[in-house]
TORTIDREN-185848 format. One record per atom (N, C-alpha, C): x, y, z. Coordinates in steps of 0.2 Angstrom, whole numbers, plus 5000, padded with zeros to 4 digits. Layout:
<rs>
XYZ
...
</rs>
This chain:
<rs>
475750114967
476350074965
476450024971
476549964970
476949904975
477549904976
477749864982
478249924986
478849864980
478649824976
479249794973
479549874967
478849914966
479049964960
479350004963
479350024970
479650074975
480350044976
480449974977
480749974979
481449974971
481249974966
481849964959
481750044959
481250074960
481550164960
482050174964
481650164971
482350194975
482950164974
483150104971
483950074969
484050114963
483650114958
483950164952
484050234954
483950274959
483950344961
484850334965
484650284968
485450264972
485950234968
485850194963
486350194958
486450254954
485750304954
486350344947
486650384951
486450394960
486850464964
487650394963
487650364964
488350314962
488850324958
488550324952
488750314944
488950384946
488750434948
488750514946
489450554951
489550494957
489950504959
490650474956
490550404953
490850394948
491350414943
490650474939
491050514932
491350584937
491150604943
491550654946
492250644947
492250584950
492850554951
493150484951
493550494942
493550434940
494350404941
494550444944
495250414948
495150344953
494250354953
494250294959
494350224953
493950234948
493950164944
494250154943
494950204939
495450174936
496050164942
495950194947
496450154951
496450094952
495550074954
495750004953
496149944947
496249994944
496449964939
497249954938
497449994942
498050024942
498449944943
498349934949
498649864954
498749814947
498149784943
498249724940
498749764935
498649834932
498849824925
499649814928
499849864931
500749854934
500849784934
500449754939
500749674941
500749634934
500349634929
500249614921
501149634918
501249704919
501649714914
502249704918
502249704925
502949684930
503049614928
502749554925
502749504927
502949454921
502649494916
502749474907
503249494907
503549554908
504149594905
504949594909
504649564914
505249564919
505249454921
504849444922
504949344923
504449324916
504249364911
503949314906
504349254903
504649264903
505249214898
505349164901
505749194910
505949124915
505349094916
504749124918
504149094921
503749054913
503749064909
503549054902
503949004900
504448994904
504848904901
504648874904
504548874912
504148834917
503748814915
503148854911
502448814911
502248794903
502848824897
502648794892
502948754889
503548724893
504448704891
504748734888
505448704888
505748724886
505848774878
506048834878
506248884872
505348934872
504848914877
503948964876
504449024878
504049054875
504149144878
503749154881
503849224880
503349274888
502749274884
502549264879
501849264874
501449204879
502049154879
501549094882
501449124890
501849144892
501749174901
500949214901
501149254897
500649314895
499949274892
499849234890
499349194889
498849154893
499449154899
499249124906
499249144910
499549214910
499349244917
498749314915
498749314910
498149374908
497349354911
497049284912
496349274917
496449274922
496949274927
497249284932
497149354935
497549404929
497549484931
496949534933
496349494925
495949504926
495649484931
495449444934
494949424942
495449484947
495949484947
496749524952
495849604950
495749604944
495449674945
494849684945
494549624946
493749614948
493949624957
494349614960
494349584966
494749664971
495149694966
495049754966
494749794967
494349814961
493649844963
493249834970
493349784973
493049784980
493149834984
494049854984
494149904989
493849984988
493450004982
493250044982
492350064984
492250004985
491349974990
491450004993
491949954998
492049965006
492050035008
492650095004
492650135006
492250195005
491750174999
491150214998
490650225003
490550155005
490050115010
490250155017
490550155017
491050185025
491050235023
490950285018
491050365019
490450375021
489850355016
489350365017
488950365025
489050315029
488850305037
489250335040
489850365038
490250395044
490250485042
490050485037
490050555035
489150585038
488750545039
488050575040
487450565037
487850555028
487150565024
486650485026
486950455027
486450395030
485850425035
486150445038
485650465045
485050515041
485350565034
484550575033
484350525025
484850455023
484250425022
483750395026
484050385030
483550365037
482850385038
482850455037
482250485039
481850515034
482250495026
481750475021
481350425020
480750445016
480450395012
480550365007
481250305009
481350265004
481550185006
481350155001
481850085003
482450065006
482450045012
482850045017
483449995011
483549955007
483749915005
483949934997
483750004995
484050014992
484650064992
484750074998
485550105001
486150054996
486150004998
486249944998
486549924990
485849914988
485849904981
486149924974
485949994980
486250034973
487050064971
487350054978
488150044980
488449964977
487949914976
488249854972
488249864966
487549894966
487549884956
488049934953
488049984957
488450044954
489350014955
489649994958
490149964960
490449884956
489749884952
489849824949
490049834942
489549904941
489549944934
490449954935
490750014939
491350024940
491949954937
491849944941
492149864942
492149814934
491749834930
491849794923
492049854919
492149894919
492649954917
493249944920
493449954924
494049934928
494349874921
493849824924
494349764921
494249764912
493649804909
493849834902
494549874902
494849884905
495349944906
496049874905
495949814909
496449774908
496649754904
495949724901
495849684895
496349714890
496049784888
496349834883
497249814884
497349834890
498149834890
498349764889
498149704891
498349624889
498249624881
497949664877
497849644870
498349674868
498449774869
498949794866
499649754868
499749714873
500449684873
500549644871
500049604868
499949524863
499649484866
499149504871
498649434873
498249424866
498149354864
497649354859
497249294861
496549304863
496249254866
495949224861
495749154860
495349114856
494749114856
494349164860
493749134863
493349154857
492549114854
492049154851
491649194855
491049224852
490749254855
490349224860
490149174862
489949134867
490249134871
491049114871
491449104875
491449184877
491649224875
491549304877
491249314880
490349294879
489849324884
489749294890
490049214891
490049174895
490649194900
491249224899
491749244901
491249324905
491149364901
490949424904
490549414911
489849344907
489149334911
489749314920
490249264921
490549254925
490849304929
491349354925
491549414928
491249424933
490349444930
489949494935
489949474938
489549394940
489349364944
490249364950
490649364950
491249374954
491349424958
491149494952
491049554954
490449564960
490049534957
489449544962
489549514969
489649444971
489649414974
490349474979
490649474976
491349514980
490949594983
490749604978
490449674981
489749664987
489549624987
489249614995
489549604999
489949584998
490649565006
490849635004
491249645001
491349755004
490949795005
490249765004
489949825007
489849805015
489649735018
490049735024
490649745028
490949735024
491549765027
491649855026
491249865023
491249945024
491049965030
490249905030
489849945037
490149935041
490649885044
490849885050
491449915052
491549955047
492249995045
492150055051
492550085055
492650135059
492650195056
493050175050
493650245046
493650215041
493550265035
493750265029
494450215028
495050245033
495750205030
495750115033
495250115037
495050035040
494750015035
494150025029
493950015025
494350005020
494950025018
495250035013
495749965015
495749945020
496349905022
495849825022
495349825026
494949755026
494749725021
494849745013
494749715007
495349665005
495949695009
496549675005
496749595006
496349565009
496249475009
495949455004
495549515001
495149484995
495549484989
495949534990
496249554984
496949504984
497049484991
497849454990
497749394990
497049344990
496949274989
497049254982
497049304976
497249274968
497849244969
498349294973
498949284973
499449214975
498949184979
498949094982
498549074978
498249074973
497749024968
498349014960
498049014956
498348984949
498349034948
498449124947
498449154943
499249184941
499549154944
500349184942
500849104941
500749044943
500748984941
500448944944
500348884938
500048824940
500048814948
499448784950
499348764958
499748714959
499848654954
500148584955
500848594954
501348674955
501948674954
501948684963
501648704966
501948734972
501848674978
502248694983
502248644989
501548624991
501848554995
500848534995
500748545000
500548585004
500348635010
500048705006
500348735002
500148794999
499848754994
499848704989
499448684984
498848644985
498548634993
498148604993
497548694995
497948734997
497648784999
497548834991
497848814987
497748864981
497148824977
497148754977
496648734974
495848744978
495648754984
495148724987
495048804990
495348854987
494948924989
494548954983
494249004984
493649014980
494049064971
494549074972
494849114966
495349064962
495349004964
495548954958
495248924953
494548904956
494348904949
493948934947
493849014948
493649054946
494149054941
494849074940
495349084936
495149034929
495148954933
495248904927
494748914924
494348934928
493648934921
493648984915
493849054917
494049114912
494649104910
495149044911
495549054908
495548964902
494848934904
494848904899
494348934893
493848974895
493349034892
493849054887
494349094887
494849134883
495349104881
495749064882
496149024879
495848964876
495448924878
495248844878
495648794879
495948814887
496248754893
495348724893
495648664897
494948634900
494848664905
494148654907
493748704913
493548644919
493348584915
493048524920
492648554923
492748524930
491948544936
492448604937
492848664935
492848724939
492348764938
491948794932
491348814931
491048794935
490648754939
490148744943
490348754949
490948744952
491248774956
491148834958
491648844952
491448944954
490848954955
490548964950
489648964952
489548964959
489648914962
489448894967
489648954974
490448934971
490749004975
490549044974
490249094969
489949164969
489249164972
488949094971
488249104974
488249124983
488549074985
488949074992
489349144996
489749164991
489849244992
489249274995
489149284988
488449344987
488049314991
487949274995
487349244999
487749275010
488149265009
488449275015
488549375017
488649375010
488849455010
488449495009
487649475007
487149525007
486649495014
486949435016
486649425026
486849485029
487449485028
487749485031
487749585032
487949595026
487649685026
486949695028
486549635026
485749675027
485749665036
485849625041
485949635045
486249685050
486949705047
487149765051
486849835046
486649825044
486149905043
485749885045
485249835046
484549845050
484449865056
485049835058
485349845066
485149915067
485749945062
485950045064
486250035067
486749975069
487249975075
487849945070
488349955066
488849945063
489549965063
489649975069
490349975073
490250005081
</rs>
């Protein structure tokens, strides 16, 4: 076998110990879920109407809010899912079991791997979990099936790219409950992007910083995917952002595991 054959074993042996902690405990998926679906139904049902005249004029309802803040919620629970890497990735180096993959014969790099794919796996369930609740309240998206697999194809690509940055921030993590905290940057930058209003509504100091971070045009793009706003150069943008993520955060992990020195 070539060590590229060893090397997609050992990741698939590592994703399904993953997945399997997964179905034991599947409180971890759907809590990531939890955060967007509340903030969804807190925001439609409680400012959809006030915020719904803002951005559709005068007399739109919360149908129009909800039409607009639903790609939004969704990245809210791609970006979610991160906090459950970090913390897995940190249990796993601070509980021990690392120390006897170490002294296995395996791919050092499918540690790694199989914490992404499997958290990635989670992570598009999670935000399957959102979608479900935006339809049952009356999201109804325009997109065809192209626009669907184009939407889902970038989901991952978000997913992924974020879940390298938590799995570093896992390694460097002391403790589980430091783990669980160093995520929440990721999770609270949608918050200052477009996914609860327009960028061009807010002060230009905060508006110049909502348009030029990496979760605004991720949003415009899935939220022209699914509704059919315009995307312009946000697609390429974002792309570019996911590429750059996932490029710094898988440096940046393979690094502090090579080391063995991650806190």
């Amino acid at each position: 076998m070539s060590s590229l054959t060893y090397a997609v074993h050992d990741s698939a042996t590592m994703l399904r110990r993953n997945l399997k902690h997964a179905i034991r405990y599947p409180s971890v998926s759907l809590g990531s879920a939890a955060l967007p679906v509340m903030m969804l139904l807190l925001f439609v049902y409680a400012f959809g109407d006030s915020i719904g005249g803002g951005i559709g004029g005068a007399g739109a309802s919360r149908d129009v809010y909800l039409e607009y803040l639903t790609p939004g919620i969704v990245i809210m629970g791609v970006a979610a899912g991160s906090m459950s890497t970090s913390i897995a990735v940190c249990s796993d180096m601070t509980e021990g079991i690392i120390n006897r993959f170490r002294t296995m014969n395996i791919t050092r790099s499918s540690f790694m791997t199989g914490h992404v794919l499997g958290s990635v796996i989670q992570t598009m369930f999670g935000v399957t979990v959102v979608v479900g609740v935006a339809l049952a309240v009356g999201f109804r998206p325009d997109a065809n099936v192209l626009e669907w697999l184009a939407a889902t194809g970038l989901l991952v690509a978000i997913a992924f790219a974020l879940t390298w940055l938590s799995v570093a921030l896992g390694l460097i993590s002391k403790t589980v409950e430091a783990a669980s905290n160093k995520p929440l940057i990721i999770q609270f930058l949608p918050f200052i992007g477009s996914a609860f209003v327009p960028a061009d509504s807010m002060s230009p100091g905060l508006r110049w910083f909502a348009e030029y971070q990496p979760f605004t045009p991720m949003i415009e793009t899935l939220r022209g995917l699914l509704t059919g706003t315009a995307i312009g150069n946000d697609a390429w943008i974002a792309l570019a952002w996911c590429a750059a993520l996932a490029l710094v955060g898988y440096a940046w992990s393979r690094s502090l595991f090579n080391r063995g020195t991650t806190r």
